[in-house]
Residue, then its C-alpha position, 0 to 999 in steps of 0.5 A: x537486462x540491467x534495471x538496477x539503473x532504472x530503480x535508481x533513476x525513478x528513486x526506488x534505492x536507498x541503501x544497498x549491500x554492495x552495489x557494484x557487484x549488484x549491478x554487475x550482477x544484473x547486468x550480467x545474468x537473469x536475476x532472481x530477487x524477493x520481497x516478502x508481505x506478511x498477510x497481518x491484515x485482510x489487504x495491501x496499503x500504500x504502504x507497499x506500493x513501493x517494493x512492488x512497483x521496485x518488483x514490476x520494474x526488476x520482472x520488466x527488465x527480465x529478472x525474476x520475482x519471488x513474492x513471499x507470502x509470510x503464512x509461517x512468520x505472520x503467525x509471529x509479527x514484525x517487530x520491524x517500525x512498530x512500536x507494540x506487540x503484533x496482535x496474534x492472528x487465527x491460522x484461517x485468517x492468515x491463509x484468508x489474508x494471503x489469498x488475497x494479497x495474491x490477488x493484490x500483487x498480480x496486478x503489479x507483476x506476473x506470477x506465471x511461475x516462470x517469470x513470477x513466483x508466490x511461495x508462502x513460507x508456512x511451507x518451510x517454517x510452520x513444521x521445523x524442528x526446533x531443537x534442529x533449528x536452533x543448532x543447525x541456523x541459530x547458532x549463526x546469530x549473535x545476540x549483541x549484533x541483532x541488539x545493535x539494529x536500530x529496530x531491537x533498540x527502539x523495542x527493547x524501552x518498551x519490551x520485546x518479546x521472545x518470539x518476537x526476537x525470533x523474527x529476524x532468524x525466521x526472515x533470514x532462513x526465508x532467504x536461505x530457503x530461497x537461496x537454495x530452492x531458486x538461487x534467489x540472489x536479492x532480497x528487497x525490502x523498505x528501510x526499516x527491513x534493512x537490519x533484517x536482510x543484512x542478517x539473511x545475507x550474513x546468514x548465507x555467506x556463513x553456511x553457503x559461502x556465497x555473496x548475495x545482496x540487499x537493497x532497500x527503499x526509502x518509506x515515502x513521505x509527503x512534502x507536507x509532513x502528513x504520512x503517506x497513504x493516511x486518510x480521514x478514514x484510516x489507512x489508504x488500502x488496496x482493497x476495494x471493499x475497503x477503500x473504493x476506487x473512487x476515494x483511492x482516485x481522490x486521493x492522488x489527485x489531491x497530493x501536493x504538488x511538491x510530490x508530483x515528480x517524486x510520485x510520478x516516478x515511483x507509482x507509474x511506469x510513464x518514461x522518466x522524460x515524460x515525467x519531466x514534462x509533467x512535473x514542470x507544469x505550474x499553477x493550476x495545470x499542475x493539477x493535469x499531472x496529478x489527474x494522470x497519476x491518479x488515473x495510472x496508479x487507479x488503473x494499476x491497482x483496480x484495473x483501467x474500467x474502474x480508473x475510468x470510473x473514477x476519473x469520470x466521477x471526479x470531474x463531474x464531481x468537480x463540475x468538469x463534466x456531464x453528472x452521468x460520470x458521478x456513478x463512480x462516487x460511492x453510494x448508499x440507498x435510502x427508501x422514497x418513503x424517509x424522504x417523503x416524511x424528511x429525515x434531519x441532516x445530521x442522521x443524514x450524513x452519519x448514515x453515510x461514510x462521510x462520517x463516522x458517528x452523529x458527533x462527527x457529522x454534528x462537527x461538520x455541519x457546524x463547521x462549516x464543511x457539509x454540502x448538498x448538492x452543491x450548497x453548504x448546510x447551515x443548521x444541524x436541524x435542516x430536514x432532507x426531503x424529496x425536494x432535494x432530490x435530482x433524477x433520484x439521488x441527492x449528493x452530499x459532500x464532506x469537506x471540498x473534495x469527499x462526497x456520497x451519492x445517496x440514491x432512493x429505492 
Protein backbone atom coordinates (compact mmCIF):
# COMPACT_ATOMS: atom_id res chain seq x y z
CA UNK A 1 0.00 0.00 0.00
CA UNK A 2 3.27 2.20 0.31
CA UNK A 3 3.75 3.87 -2.97
CA UNK A 4 5.71 6.98 -1.67
CA UNK A 5 8.80 4.70 -2.56
CA UNK A 6 7.46 3.96 -5.94
CA UNK A 7 7.11 8.13 -6.38
CA UNK A 8 10.50 8.24 -5.25
CA UNK A 9 12.09 5.54 -7.36
CA UNK A 10 10.33 7.11 -10.84
CA UNK A 11 11.48 10.76 -9.88
CA UNK A 12 8.23 12.12 -9.01
CA UNK A 13 9.58 14.20 -5.17
CA UNK A 14 11.34 16.95 -4.93
CA UNK A 15 10.61 18.58 -1.50
CA UNK A 16 8.48 17.08 1.25
CA UNK A 17 7.28 18.44 4.54
CA UNK A 18 8.27 15.43 6.70
CA UNK A 19 9.08 12.41 5.08
CA UNK A 20 9.34 9.86 7.46
CA UNK A 21 6.05 10.29 8.83
CA UNK A 22 4.86 10.35 5.10
CA UNK A 23 6.08 7.19 4.61
CA UNK A 24 4.99 5.67 7.83
CA UNK A 25 1.77 7.07 7.03
CA UNK A 26 1.40 5.22 3.82
CA UNK A 27 2.63 2.53 4.69
CA UNK A 28 0.33 2.14 7.55
CA UNK A 29 -2.99 3.30 6.36
CA UNK A 30 -5.43 4.22 3.17
CA UNK A 31 -4.32 7.51 2.38
CA UNK A 32 -6.05 10.29 1.06
CA UNK A 33 -4.18 12.90 -0.72
CA UNK A 34 -5.20 15.90 -3.42
CA UNK A 35 -4.00 17.81 -6.25
CA UNK A 36 -5.91 20.94 -7.32
CA UNK A 37 -6.14 22.22 -11.31
CA UNK A 38 -7.49 25.41 -11.74
CA UNK A 39 -9.69 25.48 -15.04
CA UNK A 40 -8.05 28.94 -16.46
CA UNK A 41 -7.90 27.69 -19.89
CA UNK A 42 -10.16 25.16 -21.98
CA UNK A 43 -7.44 22.27 -21.42
CA UNK A 44 -4.41 20.33 -19.54
CA UNK A 45 -0.95 20.71 -20.82
CA UNK A 46 2.18 19.08 -20.12
CA UNK A 47 2.40 21.10 -17.89
CA UNK A 48 0.33 18.60 -15.31
CA UNK A 49 1.19 15.43 -16.39
CA UNK A 50 3.19 15.05 -13.57
CA UNK A 51 0.97 15.56 -10.61
CA UNK A 52 -1.29 13.35 -12.31
CA UNK A 53 0.59 10.41 -13.44
CA UNK A 54 2.05 11.19 -9.18
CA UNK A 55 -1.74 10.54 -8.59
CA UNK A 56 -2.33 7.34 -10.78
CA UNK A 57 0.87 5.94 -9.10
CA UNK A 58 -0.59 7.00 -5.37
CA UNK A 59 -4.61 5.51 -6.47
CA UNK A 60 -2.69 2.29 -7.79
CA UNK A 61 -1.29 1.77 -4.68
CA UNK A 62 -4.49 2.11 -2.97
CA UNK A 63 -4.58 5.34 -1.44
CA UNK A 64 -7.26 7.77 -2.36
CA UNK A 65 -7.38 10.87 -4.76
CA UNK A 66 -9.03 13.99 -4.66
CA UNK A 67 -8.99 15.90 -7.89
CA UNK A 68 -9.68 19.51 -6.97
CA UNK A 69 -11.14 21.47 -9.63
CA UNK A 70 -10.59 25.28 -8.76
CA UNK A 71 -14.29 26.84 -10.04
CA UNK A 72 -14.10 29.20 -6.90
CA UNK A 73 -9.99 30.14 -6.83
CA UNK A 74 -9.97 30.36 -10.74
CA UNK A 75 -12.05 33.28 -10.51
CA UNK A 76 -8.94 34.96 -8.85
CA UNK A 77 -5.70 33.51 -10.54
CA UNK A 78 -2.39 32.21 -9.17
CA UNK A 79 -0.20 34.43 -8.82
CA UNK A 80 2.16 31.09 -8.31
CA UNK A 81 5.39 31.34 -11.37
CA UNK A 82 3.65 34.01 -13.38
CA UNK A 83 5.06 36.92 -13.97
CA UNK A 84 1.63 39.29 -14.58
CA UNK A 85 -1.69 39.55 -13.47
CA UNK A 86 -4.25 36.17 -14.61
CA UNK A 87 -6.85 37.47 -16.99
CA UNK A 88 -10.13 37.65 -15.06
CA UNK A 89 -12.21 34.88 -16.76
CA UNK A 90 -16.66 34.44 -17.22
CA UNK A 91 -18.09 32.08 -14.61
CA UNK A 92 -19.50 29.80 -17.66
CA UNK A 93 -15.99 29.71 -18.89
CA UNK A 94 -14.61 28.43 -15.79
CA UNK A 95 -17.57 25.84 -15.29
CA UNK A 96 -17.05 24.97 -19.13
CA UNK A 97 -13.07 24.71 -18.48
CA UNK A 98 -13.74 22.08 -15.73
CA UNK A 99 -16.06 19.91 -17.28
CA UNK A 100 -13.53 19.00 -19.49
CA UNK A 101 -10.52 18.91 -17.31
CA UNK A 102 -12.82 16.12 -15.63
CA UNK A 103 -12.81 14.73 -19.01
CA UNK A 104 -8.94 15.00 -19.18
CA UNK A 105 -7.98 13.68 -15.64
CA UNK A 106 -10.05 10.38 -15.74
CA UNK A 107 -8.16 9.10 -18.18
CA UNK A 108 -5.25 9.14 -15.73
CA UNK A 109 -7.09 8.06 -12.33
CA UNK A 110 -10.45 6.52 -11.29
CA UNK A 111 -12.99 8.93 -10.21
CA UNK A 112 -15.68 6.49 -8.87
CA UNK A 113 -16.24 8.49 -5.81
CA UNK A 114 -14.64 5.69 -3.87
CA UNK A 115 -11.30 5.25 -4.78
CA UNK A 116 -11.34 8.84 -6.92
CA UNK A 117 -13.16 12.11 -6.05
CA UNK A 118 -13.50 15.37 -8.41
CA UNK A 119 -14.90 18.14 -6.07
CA UNK A 120 -14.70 21.63 -7.33
CA UNK A 121 -14.07 24.35 -4.71
CA UNK A 122 -16.74 26.99 -5.83
CA UNK A 123 -18.95 24.71 -3.59
CA UNK A 124 -16.98 25.86 -0.36
CA UNK A 125 -15.40 29.48 -1.59
CA UNK A 126 -17.99 30.96 -4.16
CA UNK A 127 -20.69 31.82 -1.03
CA UNK A 128 -18.13 32.66 2.11
CA UNK A 129 -18.83 35.37 4.23
CA UNK A 130 -15.94 37.64 4.35
CA UNK A 131 -16.12 39.18 7.29
CA UNK A 132 -16.23 35.26 8.97
CA UNK A 133 -13.52 34.60 6.98
CA UNK A 134 -11.39 37.08 7.52
CA UNK A 135 -11.58 36.40 11.64
CA UNK A 136 -12.41 32.82 11.52
CA UNK A 137 -9.09 31.55 8.89
CA UNK A 138 -7.13 34.90 7.97
CA UNK A 139 -6.08 35.92 11.04
CA UNK A 140 -4.05 32.47 11.13
CA UNK A 141 -1.62 34.07 8.40
CA UNK A 142 0.83 36.46 8.79
CA UNK A 143 1.71 38.95 6.26
CA UNK A 144 5.77 38.91 6.54
CA UNK A 145 5.58 35.13 6.34
CA UNK A 146 3.29 34.74 2.93
CA UNK A 147 6.07 38.06 1.78
CA UNK A 148 9.00 35.59 2.49
CA UNK A 149 7.65 33.00 -0.34
CA UNK A 150 9.66 33.17 -3.19
CA UNK A 151 6.59 33.60 -5.29
CA UNK A 152 5.25 37.09 -3.36
CA UNK A 153 9.05 37.99 -3.78
CA UNK A 154 9.23 37.55 -7.66
CA UNK A 155 5.61 39.82 -8.01
CA UNK A 156 5.91 42.24 -5.65
CA UNK A 157 8.91 44.06 -8.37
CA UNK A 158 6.12 44.12 -10.76
CA UNK A 159 2.90 44.55 -8.46
CA UNK A 160 0.58 42.34 -6.96
CA UNK A 161 -2.49 42.71 -6.18
CA UNK A 162 -4.80 42.38 -3.72
CA UNK A 163 -6.94 39.62 -4.59
CA UNK A 164 -4.27 38.15 -5.87
CA UNK A 165 -2.63 37.95 -2.29
CA UNK A 166 -5.68 36.22 -1.66
CA UNK A 167 -4.79 33.16 -3.19
CA UNK A 168 -2.68 31.29 -0.70
CA UNK A 169 -5.68 31.80 1.97
CA UNK A 170 -8.10 30.42 -0.35
CA UNK A 171 -5.59 27.27 -1.47
CA UNK A 172 -4.88 26.84 2.18
CA UNK A 173 -8.75 26.72 3.16
CA UNK A 174 -9.25 24.03 0.31
CA UNK A 175 -6.92 22.03 2.46
CA UNK A 176 -8.70 22.62 5.22
CA UNK A 177 -11.99 21.98 3.84
CA UNK A 178 -10.55 18.75 2.58
CA UNK A 179 -8.93 17.76 5.84
CA UNK A 180 -12.48 17.74 7.56
CA UNK A 181 -14.83 16.63 4.75
CA UNK A 182 -12.27 13.32 3.53
CA UNK A 183 -9.36 13.64 6.19
CA UNK A 184 -7.33 14.54 3.33
CA UNK A 185 -3.67 14.05 4.82
CA UNK A 186 -1.47 15.13 1.45
CA UNK A 187 -1.65 17.63 -0.80
CA UNK A 188 0.65 17.55 -3.74
CA UNK A 189 1.61 19.94 -6.14
CA UNK A 190 4.72 21.17 -8.32
CA UNK A 191 7.70 23.14 -6.97
CA UNK A 192 6.51 26.56 -7.66
CA UNK A 193 3.18 25.45 -5.20
CA UNK A 194 5.28 24.51 -2.22
CA UNK A 195 4.89 27.82 -0.31
CA UNK A 196 1.31 27.31 -0.84
CA UNK A 197 0.89 24.10 0.56
CA UNK A 198 3.35 24.53 3.58
CA UNK A 199 0.66 27.43 4.54
CA UNK A 200 -2.55 25.03 4.31
CA UNK A 201 -0.36 22.64 6.37
CA UNK A 202 0.51 25.29 8.98
CA UNK A 203 -3.18 26.35 8.72
CA UNK A 204 -4.46 22.99 9.99
CA UNK A 205 -2.05 22.43 12.58
CA UNK A 206 -3.02 25.82 14.12
CA UNK A 207 -7.02 25.50 14.07
CA UNK A 208 -7.10 21.10 14.02
CA UNK A 209 -4.11 20.35 15.62
CA UNK A 210 -3.29 17.61 13.36
CA UNK A 211 0.02 16.75 11.25
CA UNK A 212 -0.41 16.61 7.45
CA UNK A 213 2.09 16.66 4.70
CA UNK A 214 3.27 18.34 1.38
CA UNK A 215 4.96 16.79 -1.39
CA UNK A 216 6.15 18.55 -4.34
CA UNK A 217 7.44 17.56 -7.73
CA UNK A 218 10.29 19.01 -9.70
CA UNK A 219 8.72 21.10 -13.05
CA UNK A 220 10.28 18.95 -16.01
CA UNK A 221 12.79 20.40 -18.05
CA UNK A 222 14.59 18.83 -21.19
CA UNK A 223 18.42 18.15 -21.32
CA UNK A 224 18.46 20.78 -24.42
CA UNK A 225 17.32 23.83 -22.37
CA UNK A 226 14.01 24.17 -24.40
CA UNK A 227 10.91 24.09 -21.90
CA UNK A 228 9.18 21.13 -21.65
CA UNK A 229 5.62 20.60 -23.69
CA UNK A 230 6.47 24.20 -25.74
CA UNK A 231 5.82 23.47 -29.77
CA UNK A 232 6.37 25.44 -32.79
CA UNK A 233 2.70 25.94 -32.15
CA UNK A 234 2.43 26.87 -28.62
CA UNK A 235 1.67 24.90 -25.95
CA UNK A 236 1.52 21.01 -25.90
CA UNK A 237 -2.23 20.34 -24.78
CA UNK A 238 -4.24 17.60 -24.01
CA UNK A 239 -7.13 18.49 -25.88
CA UNK A 240 -7.49 16.98 -28.99
CA UNK A 241 -9.07 19.90 -31.12
CA UNK A 242 -6.31 21.71 -29.67
CA UNK A 243 -3.32 19.58 -30.31
CA UNK A 244 -4.10 16.40 -32.47
CA UNK A 245 -2.91 13.00 -31.34
CA UNK A 246 -0.82 12.92 -34.27
CA UNK A 247 1.29 16.15 -33.51
CA UNK A 248 1.22 14.91 -29.47
CA UNK A 249 2.75 11.33 -30.80
CA UNK A 250 5.40 13.70 -32.68
CA UNK A 251 6.25 15.12 -30.16
CA UNK A 252 7.72 12.30 -27.72
CA UNK A 253 9.16 10.90 -30.58
CA UNK A 254 11.44 13.61 -31.08
CA UNK A 255 12.37 14.09 -27.44
CA UNK A 256 16.34 13.90 -26.92
CA UNK A 257 17.65 11.19 -25.95
CA UNK A 258 19.11 12.65 -22.70
CA UNK A 259 15.55 12.58 -21.64
CA UNK A 260 14.66 9.20 -22.45
CA UNK A 261 15.07 7.31 -18.88
CA UNK A 262 13.70 10.47 -17.16
CA UNK A 263 10.53 10.64 -19.32
CA UNK A 264 10.03 7.02 -19.49
CA UNK A 265 9.82 7.04 -15.71
CA UNK A 266 7.45 9.90 -15.18
CA UNK A 267 4.86 9.54 -18.09
CA UNK A 268 4.38 5.36 -18.34
CA UNK A 269 3.83 2.97 -15.93
CA UNK A 270 6.23 0.56 -17.69
CA UNK A 271 8.10 -1.15 -14.55
CA UNK A 272 11.37 0.54 -13.87
CA UNK A 273 13.80 -2.74 -14.96
CA UNK A 274 11.81 -2.29 -18.15
CA UNK A 275 13.11 1.27 -18.21
CA UNK A 276 16.27 0.12 -17.88
CA UNK A 277 16.33 -1.74 -20.52
CA UNK A 278 14.89 0.72 -22.87
CA UNK A 279 16.84 3.57 -21.89
CA UNK A 280 20.31 1.95 -22.56
CA UNK A 281 19.93 1.30 -26.06
CA UNK A 282 22.19 3.69 -28.29
CA UNK A 283 22.45 5.21 -31.45
CA UNK A 284 19.64 4.96 -33.72
CA UNK A 285 17.82 2.18 -31.79
CA UNK A 286 17.29 4.64 -28.96
CA UNK A 287 14.77 6.01 -31.11
CA UNK A 288 12.58 2.25 -30.20
CA UNK A 289 12.36 3.76 -26.94
CA UNK A 290 10.94 6.73 -27.80
CA UNK A 291 8.41 5.08 -30.19
CA UNK A 292 7.47 3.34 -26.90
CA UNK A 293 7.04 6.59 -24.89
CA UNK A 294 5.47 8.30 -27.42
CA UNK A 295 2.73 5.51 -27.95
CA UNK A 296 2.00 4.83 -24.08
CA UNK A 297 1.73 8.70 -23.09
CA UNK A 298 -0.72 8.70 -26.78
CA UNK A 299 -2.54 5.95 -25.34
CA UNK A 300 -3.01 7.44 -21.83
CA UNK A 301 -4.10 10.78 -22.64
CA UNK A 302 -6.39 10.11 -26.14
CA UNK A 303 -6.70 6.42 -25.64
CA UNK A 304 -5.05 3.07 -27.36
CA UNK A 305 -7.00 3.41 -31.09
CA UNK A 306 -5.79 7.09 -31.59
CA UNK A 307 -2.25 6.00 -30.32
CA UNK A 308 -2.60 3.36 -32.95
CA UNK A 309 -3.29 5.91 -35.29
CA UNK A 310 -0.56 8.02 -34.79
CA UNK A 311 1.83 5.54 -34.35
CA UNK A 312 0.64 4.38 -37.92
CA UNK A 313 0.76 7.61 -39.42
CA UNK A 314 4.28 8.34 -37.89
CA UNK A 315 5.93 5.35 -39.52
CA UNK A 316 4.32 5.69 -42.84
CA UNK A 317 5.14 9.35 -42.61
CA UNK A 318 8.67 8.36 -42.14
CA UNK A 319 8.70 5.82 -44.84
CA UNK A 320 8.61 2.65 -42.46
CA UNK A 321 5.18 1.49 -43.60
CA UNK A 322 2.65 1.19 -46.23
CA UNK A 323 1.10 5.05 -46.64
CA UNK A 324 -2.45 3.68 -45.64
CA UNK A 325 -0.98 4.48 -41.74
CA UNK A 326 -0.92 8.23 -42.98
CA UNK A 327 -4.87 8.83 -42.02
CA UNK A 328 -3.48 9.89 -38.56
CA UNK A 329 -1.78 12.98 -39.81
CA UNK A 330 -3.79 15.97 -39.74
CA UNK A 331 -5.66 16.84 -42.71
CA UNK A 332 -7.75 19.59 -44.43
CA UNK A 333 -9.88 19.35 -47.91
CA UNK A 334 -9.50 21.33 -50.66
CA UNK A 335 -11.95 21.32 -53.65
CA UNK A 336 -10.42 19.35 -57.30
CA UNK A 337 -11.64 22.39 -59.16
CA UNK A 338 -8.31 24.87 -56.95
CA UNK A 339 -6.17 22.31 -58.22
CA UNK A 340 -7.42 22.02 -61.44
CA UNK A 341 -6.57 25.99 -62.17
CA UNK A 342 -3.14 25.40 -59.47
CA UNK A 343 -3.12 27.34 -56.69
CA UNK A 344 0.63 28.84 -55.48
CA UNK A 345 2.56 26.97 -53.10
CA UNK A 346 2.66 29.90 -50.64
CA UNK A 347 -1.36 30.17 -50.33
CA UNK A 348 -0.96 26.48 -50.17
CA UNK A 349 0.99 26.05 -47.17
CA UNK A 350 -0.52 29.04 -44.98
CA UNK A 351 -4.15 27.61 -45.62
CA UNK A 352 -2.78 24.81 -43.54
CA UNK A 353 -1.44 24.33 -39.78
CA UNK A 354 1.83 24.26 -40.67
CA UNK A 355 2.07 27.73 -40.88
CA UNK A 356 0.43 30.53 -39.25
CA UNK A 357 0.37 33.21 -42.07
CA UNK A 358 1.73 33.58 -45.70
CA UNK A 359 4.74 35.53 -44.07
CA UNK A 360 5.59 32.29 -42.13
CA UNK A 361 4.82 30.00 -44.99
CA UNK A 362 7.00 32.61 -47.39
CA UNK A 363 10.04 32.04 -44.71
CA UNK A 364 9.80 28.22 -45.03
CA UNK A 365 9.67 28.09 -48.60
CA UNK A 366 12.91 30.21 -48.97
CA UNK A 367 14.41 28.53 -46.38
CA UNK A 368 14.59 25.63 -47.37
CA UNK A 369 12.18 23.77 -44.83
CA UNK A 370 8.81 23.16 -47.34
CA UNK A 371 8.30 19.71 -48.69
CA UNK A 372 5.72 17.97 -51.27
CA UNK A 373 5.19 14.88 -51.17
CA UNK A 374 8.65 14.11 -50.32
CA UNK A 375 10.62 16.67 -52.64
CA UNK A 376 11.85 20.05 -51.17
CA UNK A 377 10.05 23.15 -52.68
CA UNK A 378 12.30 25.38 -54.34
CA UNK A 379 10.42 28.66 -55.48
CA UNK A 380 7.80 30.48 -53.55
CA UNK A 381 6.02 30.62 -56.82
CA UNK A 382 5.77 26.89 -57.53
CA UNK A 383 1.99 26.26 -58.75
CA UNK A 384 0.12 23.03 -56.95
CA UNK A 385 -2.13 21.10 -59.54
CA UNK A 386 -3.81 17.99 -59.77
CA UNK A 387 -0.33 16.69 -61.14
CA UNK A 388 0.86 16.48 -57.49
CA UNK A 389 -1.85 14.57 -56.49
CA UNK A 390 -1.66 10.55 -55.19
CA UNK A 391 -4.83 8.62 -54.60
CA UNK A 392 -6.43 11.93 -53.94
CA UNK A 393 -4.57 13.68 -51.57
CA UNK A 394 -1.20 15.79 -51.75
CA UNK A 395 1.50 15.50 -48.41
CA UNK A 396 3.03 18.60 -47.45
CA UNK A 397 5.82 18.61 -44.69
CA UNK A 398 7.18 21.60 -42.69
CA UNK A 399 10.51 21.26 -41.63
CA UNK A 400 11.80 17.09 -41.27
CA UNK A 401 9.10 16.03 -38.92
CA UNK A 402 5.65 18.20 -39.38
CA UNK A 403 3.26 17.23 -41.90
CA UNK A 404 -0.44 17.85 -43.46
CA UNK A 405 -2.36 15.76 -45.67
CA UNK A 406 -4.40 17.79 -47.69
CA UNK A 407 -7.17 15.59 -49.34
CA UNK A 408 -9.56 16.79 -52.59
CA UNK A 409 -13.27 16.81 -52.30
Amino acid sequence: MDGFEVLKERGFISQCSNETALKKQLNSEKTTFYVGFDPTGRSLHVGHLVPMFAMAHLQRAGHRAIALVGGGTARIGDPSGKTETRRILPIETIKENAARFRKQISRFITLDNSSGIMEDNAGWLADLNYIDFLRDIGRHFSVNRMLSFETYKMRLEKGLSFIEFNYQILQSYDYLTLFRKYGCMLQMGGDDQWGNIVAGIELIRRVEGKEVFALTSPLVTRSDGKKMGKTEKGALFLDPEMVSPYEFYQYWINIPDADVEKLLKLFTFIPLKKIKELSSLKDREINRAKEVLAFELTSTVHGREEAERAKSASRAAFGKEENTGLTGIPSGEIKEESLKAGINVIDLFSGTSLCASKSEARRLVTQGGAYINGVKVDSIDTMVDLSYASKGEILLRAGKKRYFRVIMK
